[in-house]
N, C-alpha and C positions, 0 to 999 in steps of 0.2 A: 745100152743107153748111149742114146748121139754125145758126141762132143758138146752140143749147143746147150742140152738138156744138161750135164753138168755144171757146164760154165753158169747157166741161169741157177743152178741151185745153192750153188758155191758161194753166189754171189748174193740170194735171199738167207743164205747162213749168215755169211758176211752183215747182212741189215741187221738181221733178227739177236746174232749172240755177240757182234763187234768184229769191227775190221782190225784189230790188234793182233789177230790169231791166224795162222795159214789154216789154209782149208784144201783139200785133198777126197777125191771119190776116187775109189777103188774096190775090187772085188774082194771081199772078205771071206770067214767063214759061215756067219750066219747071211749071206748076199751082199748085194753093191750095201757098200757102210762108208759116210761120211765121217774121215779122221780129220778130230781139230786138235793143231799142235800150238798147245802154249808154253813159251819159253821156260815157266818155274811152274813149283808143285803151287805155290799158292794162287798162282792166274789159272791153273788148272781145274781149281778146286770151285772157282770164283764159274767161268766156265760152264763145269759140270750140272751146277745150281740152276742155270738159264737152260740148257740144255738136256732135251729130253730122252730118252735109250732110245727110241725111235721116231727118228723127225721127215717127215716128205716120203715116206716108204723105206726110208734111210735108217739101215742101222748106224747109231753114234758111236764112238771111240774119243774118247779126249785122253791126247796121249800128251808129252812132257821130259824134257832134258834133267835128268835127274841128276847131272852133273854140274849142271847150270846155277849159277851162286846166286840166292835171293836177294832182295833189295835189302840193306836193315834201313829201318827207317832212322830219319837223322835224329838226332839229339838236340831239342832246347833247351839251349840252358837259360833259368830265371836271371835276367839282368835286374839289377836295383837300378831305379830311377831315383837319381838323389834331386831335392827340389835346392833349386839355386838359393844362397841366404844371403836373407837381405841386411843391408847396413840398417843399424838403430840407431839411431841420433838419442 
């Protein structure tokens, strides 16, 4: 596969499943296989759902740092809105 021909495929990955993710063609074992590396398990997982086992002739791999610390999401805490009191004559 030319260089050109990757770059353009890499980069219809890129449109198709987001530019968030690297993208990599390289010779596999089942043939040329597009690896997308998402930084956590759950962008992986997010990923794999848009992502098909074989895309453009392309075997997929969505691979992921397993070492890599999730986000937690933040915590809202309920504030009380007190309503201002009024003077009573």
């Amino acid at each position: 596969m030319k260089d050109l021909d990757r770059q353009t495929l890499m980069l219809k990955a890129k449109i198709e499943f987001g530019p968030r993710y690297e993208y990599t063609i390289r010779n596999g074992g089942l043939g040329p296989t597009l690896f997308i590396d998402a930084v956590t398990r759950t962008e992986a997982t997010k990923v794999r759902k848009l992502a098909p086992t074989e895309w453009e002739g392309l075997y997929v791999m969505v691979i992921y740092n397993s070492t890599a610390e999730e986000e937690k999401p933040k915590k809202v805490e309920d504030k009380i809105v007190k309503k201002p009191e009024t003077a009573e004559s």
